[in-house]
TIKOL-101052 format. One record per residue (C-alpha): x, y negated, z negated; residue in three letters. Coordinates in steps of 0.25 Angstrom, whole numbers, padded with zeros to 4 digits, always signed. Example, Ala and Ser with C-alpha at 12.3 -4.5 7.8 and 13.67 -1.06 7.14 Angstrom:
<recs>
+0049+0018-0031ALA+0055+0004-0029SER
</recs>
This chain:
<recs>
+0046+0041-0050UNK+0049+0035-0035UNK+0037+0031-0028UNK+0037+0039-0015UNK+0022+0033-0008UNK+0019+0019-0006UNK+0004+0015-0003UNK-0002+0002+0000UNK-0017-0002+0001UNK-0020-0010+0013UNK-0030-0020+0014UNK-0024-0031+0001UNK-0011-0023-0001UNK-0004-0023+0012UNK-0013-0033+0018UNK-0017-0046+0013UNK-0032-0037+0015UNK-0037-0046+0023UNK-0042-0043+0036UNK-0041-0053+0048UNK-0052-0051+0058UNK-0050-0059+0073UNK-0062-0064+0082UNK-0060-0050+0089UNK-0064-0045+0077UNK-0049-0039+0076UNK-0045-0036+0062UNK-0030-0036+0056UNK-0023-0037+0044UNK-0011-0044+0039UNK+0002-0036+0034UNK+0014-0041+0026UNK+0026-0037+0034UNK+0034-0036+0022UNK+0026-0024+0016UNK+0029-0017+0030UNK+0042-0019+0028UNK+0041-0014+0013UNK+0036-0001+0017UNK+0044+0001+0025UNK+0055-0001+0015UNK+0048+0010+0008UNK+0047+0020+0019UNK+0061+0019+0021UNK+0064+0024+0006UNK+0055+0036+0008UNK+0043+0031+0001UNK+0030+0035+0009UNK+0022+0023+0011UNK+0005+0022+0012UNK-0004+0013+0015UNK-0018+0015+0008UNK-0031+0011+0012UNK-0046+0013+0013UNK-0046+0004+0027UNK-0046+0010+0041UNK-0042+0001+0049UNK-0031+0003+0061UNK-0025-0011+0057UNK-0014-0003+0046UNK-0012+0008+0057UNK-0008-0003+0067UNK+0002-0009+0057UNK+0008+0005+0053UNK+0009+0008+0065UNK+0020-0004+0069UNK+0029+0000+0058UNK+0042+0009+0058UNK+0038+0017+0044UNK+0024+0026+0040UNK+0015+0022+0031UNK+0005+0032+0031UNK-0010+0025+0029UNK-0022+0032+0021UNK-0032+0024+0027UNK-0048+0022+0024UNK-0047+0027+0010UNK-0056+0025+0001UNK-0051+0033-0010UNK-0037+0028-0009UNK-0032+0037-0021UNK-0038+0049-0015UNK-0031+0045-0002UNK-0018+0044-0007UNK-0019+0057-0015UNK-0022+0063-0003UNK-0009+0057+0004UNK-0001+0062-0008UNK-0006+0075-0010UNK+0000+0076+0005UNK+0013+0071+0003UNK+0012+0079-0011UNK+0015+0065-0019UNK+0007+0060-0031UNK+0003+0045-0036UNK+0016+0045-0046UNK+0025+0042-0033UNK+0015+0029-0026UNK+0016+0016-0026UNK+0004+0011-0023UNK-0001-0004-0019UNK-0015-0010-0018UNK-0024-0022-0020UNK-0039-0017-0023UNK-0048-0008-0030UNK-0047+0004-0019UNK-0031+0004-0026UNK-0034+0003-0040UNK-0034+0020-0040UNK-0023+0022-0034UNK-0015+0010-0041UNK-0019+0020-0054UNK-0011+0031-0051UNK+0002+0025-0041UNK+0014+0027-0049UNK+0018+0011-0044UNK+0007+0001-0041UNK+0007-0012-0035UNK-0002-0022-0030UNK-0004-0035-0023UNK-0005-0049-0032UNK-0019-0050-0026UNK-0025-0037-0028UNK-0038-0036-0036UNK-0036-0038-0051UNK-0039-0023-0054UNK-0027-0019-0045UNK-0016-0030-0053UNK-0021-0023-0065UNK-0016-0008-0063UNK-0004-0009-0053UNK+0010-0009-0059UNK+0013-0024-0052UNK+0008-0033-0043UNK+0013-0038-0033UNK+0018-0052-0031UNK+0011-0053-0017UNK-0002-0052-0011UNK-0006-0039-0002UNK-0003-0041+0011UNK+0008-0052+0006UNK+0020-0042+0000UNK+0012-0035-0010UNK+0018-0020-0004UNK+0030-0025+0000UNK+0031-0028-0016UNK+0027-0016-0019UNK+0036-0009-0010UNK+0049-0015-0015UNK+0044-0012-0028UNK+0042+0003-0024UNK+0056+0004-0017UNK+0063-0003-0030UNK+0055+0005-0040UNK+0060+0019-0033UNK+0075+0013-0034UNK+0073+0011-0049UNK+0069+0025-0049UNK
</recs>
């Protein structure tokens, strides 16, 4: 089995999930540049990466925007499963080629059907309980820059 689509949540996964809101009322996000990179690592090898969320907000899109590689978004999903099995019935892929990496309870479906499942070390209790591993950083602190090397490593064992 090689792992051919990578997806991250957002908010908690790729972010710290924190939001930071100036006197302007101006809201932004903090991202780890290392999971950039890592992504990018995995674009390179032919791996397809997502990013999952059930937010709105342009703050993603300004980000992804900056970066040499596609991430493709599904954005403001609520059913996040549903979403992705939408995305995958396009590409004509299935669950037993994801990797899939989130923090909170709008994951936990997803997580049950990935073929490779990760999270990060502070994710909520029920998420730690069904992932394959945890990572050994926080979300927004390395968490999918783990997992990606993970990813990339796990398709060289073959």
């Amino acid at each position: 089995m090689d792992i051919k689509l990578f997806i991250s949540d957002l908010d908690g996964t790729l972010t710290d999930g924190k939001y930071y809101v100036a006197d302007n009322g101006r809201v932004s996000k903090s991202f780890y540049t290392r999971d950039f990179y890592a992504m990018a690592e995995l674009a390179k090898n032919n791996i397809r990466v997502v990013i999952a969320t059930s937010a709105t907000s342009g703050i993603v899109y300004k980000k992804l925007m900056s970066l040499p590689y596609a991430i493709h978004v599904i954005s403001g999903a609520q059913d996040k499963k549903k979403a992705i099995e939408d995305y995958l019935n396009v590409l004509g892929g299935t669950w037993d080629n994801v990797a899939y990496i989130g923090d909170a309870e709008n994951d936990m479906e997803c997580i049950k059907v990935a073929a490779l499942t990760c999270c990060p070390k502070d994710s909520i209790p029920d998420v730690l309980d069904l992932v394959d591993f945890a990572s050994e950083y926080d979300g927004g602190n390395g968490a999918v820059w783990e997992f990606a090397n993970y990813v990339l490593g796990f398709n060289k064992r073959g």
